[in-house]
C-alpha positions in Angstrom: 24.7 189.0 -23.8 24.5 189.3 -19.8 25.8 186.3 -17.6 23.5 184.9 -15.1 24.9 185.5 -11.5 22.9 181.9 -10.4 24.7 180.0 -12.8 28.2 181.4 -12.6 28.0 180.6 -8.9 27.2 177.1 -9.7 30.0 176.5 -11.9 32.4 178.1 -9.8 31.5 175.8 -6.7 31.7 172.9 -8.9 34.9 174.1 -9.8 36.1 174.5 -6.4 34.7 171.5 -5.2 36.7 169.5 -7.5 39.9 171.5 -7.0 39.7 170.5 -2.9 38.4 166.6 -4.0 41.5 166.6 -6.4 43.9 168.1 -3.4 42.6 165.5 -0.6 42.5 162.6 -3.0 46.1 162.9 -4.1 48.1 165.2 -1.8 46.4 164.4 1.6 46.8 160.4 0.5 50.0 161.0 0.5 51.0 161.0 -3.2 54.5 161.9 -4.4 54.9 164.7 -7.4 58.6 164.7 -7.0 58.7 164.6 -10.6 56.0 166.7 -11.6 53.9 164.5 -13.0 50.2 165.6 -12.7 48.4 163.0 -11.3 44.6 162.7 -12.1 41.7 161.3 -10.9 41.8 158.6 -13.2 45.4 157.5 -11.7 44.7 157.5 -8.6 41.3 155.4 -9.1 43.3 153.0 -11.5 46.0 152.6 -9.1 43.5 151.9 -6.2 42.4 149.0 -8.0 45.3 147.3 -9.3 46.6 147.8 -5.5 43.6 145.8 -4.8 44.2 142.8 -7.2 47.6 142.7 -6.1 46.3 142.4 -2.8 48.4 145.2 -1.5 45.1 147.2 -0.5 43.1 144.8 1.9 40.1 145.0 4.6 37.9 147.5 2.7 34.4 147.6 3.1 33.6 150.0 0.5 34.9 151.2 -3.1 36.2 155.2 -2.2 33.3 157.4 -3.1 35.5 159.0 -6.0 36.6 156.2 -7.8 33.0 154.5 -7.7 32.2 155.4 -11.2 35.8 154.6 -12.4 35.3 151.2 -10.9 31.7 151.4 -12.3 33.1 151.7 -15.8 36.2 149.0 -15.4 33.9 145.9 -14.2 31.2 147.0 -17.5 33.7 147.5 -19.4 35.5 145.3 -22.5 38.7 145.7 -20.5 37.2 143.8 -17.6 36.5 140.7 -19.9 39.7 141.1 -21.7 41.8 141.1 -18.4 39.3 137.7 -17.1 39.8 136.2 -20.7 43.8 136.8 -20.3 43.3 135.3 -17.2 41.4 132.2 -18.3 43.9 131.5 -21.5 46.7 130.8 -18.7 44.4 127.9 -17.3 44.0 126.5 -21.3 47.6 126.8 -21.3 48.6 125.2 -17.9 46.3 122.5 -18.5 47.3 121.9 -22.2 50.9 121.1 -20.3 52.9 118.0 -20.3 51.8 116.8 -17.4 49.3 113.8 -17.5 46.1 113.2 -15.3 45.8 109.5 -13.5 42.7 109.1 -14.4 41.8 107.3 -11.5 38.9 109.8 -10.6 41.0 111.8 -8.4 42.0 114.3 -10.4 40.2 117.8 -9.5 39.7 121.3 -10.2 38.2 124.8 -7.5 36.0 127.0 -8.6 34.2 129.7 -6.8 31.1 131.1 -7.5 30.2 134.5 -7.4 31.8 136.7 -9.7 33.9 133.6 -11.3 31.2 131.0 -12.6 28.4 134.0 -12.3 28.5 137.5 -12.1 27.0 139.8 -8.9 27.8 143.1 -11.3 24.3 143.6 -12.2 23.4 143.6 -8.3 26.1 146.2 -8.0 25.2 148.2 -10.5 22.0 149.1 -8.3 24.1 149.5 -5.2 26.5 152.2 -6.4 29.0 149.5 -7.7 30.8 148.8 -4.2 30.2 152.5 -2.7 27.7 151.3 -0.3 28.8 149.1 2.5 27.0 145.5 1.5 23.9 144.4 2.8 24.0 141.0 3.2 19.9 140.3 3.2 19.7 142.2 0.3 22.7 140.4 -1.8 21.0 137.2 -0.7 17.8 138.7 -1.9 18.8 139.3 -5.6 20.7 136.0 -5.0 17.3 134.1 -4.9 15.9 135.7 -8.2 18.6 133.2 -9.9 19.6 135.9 -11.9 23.3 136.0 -12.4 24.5 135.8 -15.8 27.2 133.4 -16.3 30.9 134.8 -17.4 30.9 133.4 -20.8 34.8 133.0 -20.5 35.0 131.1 -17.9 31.6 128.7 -18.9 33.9 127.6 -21.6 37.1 126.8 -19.4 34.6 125.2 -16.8 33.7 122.8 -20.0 37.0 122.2 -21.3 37.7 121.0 -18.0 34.7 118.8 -17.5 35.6 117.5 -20.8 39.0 116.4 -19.9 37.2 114.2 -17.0 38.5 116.5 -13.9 36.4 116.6 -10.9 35.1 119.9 -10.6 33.7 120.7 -7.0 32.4 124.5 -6.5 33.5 125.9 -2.6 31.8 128.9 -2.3 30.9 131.3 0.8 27.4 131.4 -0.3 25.4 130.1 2.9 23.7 126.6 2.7 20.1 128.4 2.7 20.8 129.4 -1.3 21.4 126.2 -2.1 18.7 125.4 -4.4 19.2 129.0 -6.2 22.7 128.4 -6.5 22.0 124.8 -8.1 19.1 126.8 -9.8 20.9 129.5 -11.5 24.6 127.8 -12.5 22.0 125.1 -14.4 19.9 128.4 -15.8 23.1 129.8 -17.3 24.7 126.7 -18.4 27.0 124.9 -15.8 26.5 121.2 -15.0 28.0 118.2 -14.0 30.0 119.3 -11.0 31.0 116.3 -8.6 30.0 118.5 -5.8 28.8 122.1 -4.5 30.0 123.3 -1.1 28.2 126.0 0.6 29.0 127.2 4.3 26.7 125.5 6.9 25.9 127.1 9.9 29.1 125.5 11.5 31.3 127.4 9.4 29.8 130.9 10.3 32.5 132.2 12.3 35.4 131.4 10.5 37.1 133.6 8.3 36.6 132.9 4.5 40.1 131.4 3.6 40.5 129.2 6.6 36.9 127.8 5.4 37.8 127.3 2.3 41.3 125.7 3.4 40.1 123.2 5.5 37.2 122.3 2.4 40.9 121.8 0.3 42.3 119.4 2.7 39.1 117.6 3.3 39.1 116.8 -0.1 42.7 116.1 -0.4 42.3 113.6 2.5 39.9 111.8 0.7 42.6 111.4 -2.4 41.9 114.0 -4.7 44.3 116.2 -6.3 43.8 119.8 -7.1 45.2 120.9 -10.0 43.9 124.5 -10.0 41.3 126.7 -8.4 39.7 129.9 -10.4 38.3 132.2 -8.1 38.7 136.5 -7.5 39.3 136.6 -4.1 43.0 136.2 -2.6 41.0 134.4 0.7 39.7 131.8 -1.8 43.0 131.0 -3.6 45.6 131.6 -0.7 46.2 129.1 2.7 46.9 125.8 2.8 46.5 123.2 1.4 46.2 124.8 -2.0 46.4 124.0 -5.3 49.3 123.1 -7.8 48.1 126.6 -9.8 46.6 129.2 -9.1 44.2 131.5 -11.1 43.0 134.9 -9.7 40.1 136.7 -11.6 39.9 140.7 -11.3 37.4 141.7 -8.9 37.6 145.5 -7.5 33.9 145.6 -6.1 34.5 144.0 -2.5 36.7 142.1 -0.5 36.2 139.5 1.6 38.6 138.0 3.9 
């Protein structure tokens, strides 16, 4: 049977394409093969994002174009939630501890917002899952729908903790204007009963997202309250000071913000 010339060409730029990708992804980068090991794609993309949880890779605007369906598959995938439930059973342990509350109302607990209490992924998954530099009108956009689905993991820590009679207060870098579909939604999906949900006033604009969120901490510790823990999956939500007695960082690979 005769081979069609068309096709043949195809296939070998597709191969060849993927031979110089392969080359500038992990030799260009900079990536050792002292001991032979044959480093694929896959490595190099999984690497890239545990980097970025460890919050050794930093300041990107954009997921690399060739790990953008890796990344894709991660935050879809049942590894995501496994790695978010692991996550979460550390905060049922730390707060199944010996230590006692006060119970004098002070007693309080962070959490963020997006992609801890509800999940941007589906907005993602239309904007080539972090490939595309963000467009803040149109984040805000899909914001508004109130369509966010809540991560079922941590709805049930947020309830255990509410339950215990913490204080919960959400600090999130959503702007003030999404205030009622941010109060909208987390009802929609099941969160209630916060003591109080701060959003970033116009005041706030400039700043950098941890020093926001630090001086929100110490306003709040000034008025007596003690934080026992935040959840959130940035590092600029959980790191400056004041912070909290624990920590809980949620993987996050889409964006970063600083």
């Amino acid at each position: 049977m005769g081979r069609n010339p068309a096709l043949l060409l195809v296939l070998f730029s597709l191969l060849v394409g993927l031979a110089v990708a392969d080359w500038n992804i992990l030799k260009q980068r900079g990536w050792s093969n002292g001991l032979n090991l044959k480093i694929s794609l896959k490595n190099y993309c999984e690497s890239w994002r545990i980097n970025v949880e460890l919050n050794n890779i930093r300041e990107f605007d954009v997921v690399p174009d060739e790990c953008v369906d890796y990344i894709g598959k991660y935050m879809t995938s049942s590894q995501y939630q496994v790695d978010s439930e692991r996550a979460l059973e550390q905060c049922t342990l730390y707060l199944s501890s010996s230590f006692a509350w006060a119970g004098d109302g002070k007693d309080a607990w962070i959490f963020d917002i997006d992609d801890t209490l509800l999940s941007t992924v589906p907005y993602y998954k239309q904007h080539h899952f972090g490939g595309d530099k963000l467009n803040l009108s149109s984040l805000e956009g899909w914001l508004k729908q109130c369509k966010a689905p809540a991560l079922e993991h941590t709805l049930n820590l947020y309830n255990e903790i509410k339950g215990r009679g913490l204080k919960i207060f959400l600090i999130s870098s959503r702007r003030e204007h999404l205030r009622e579909a941010t109060v909208d939604n987390l009802l929609k999906v099941g969160y209630s009963g916060w003591t109080e949900l701060i959003l970033r006033v116009p005041e706030d604009g400039c700043q950098e997202v941890q020093k926001y969120k630090a001086e929100k901490r110490k306003q709040l510790i000034d008025k007596g309250y003690r934080i026992w823990g935040i959840v959130a999956d940035q590092w600029s939500s959980l790191k400056g000071l004041p912070t909290a007695k624990r920590t809980f960082k949620l993987p996050n690979s889409l964006y970063y913000v600083a």
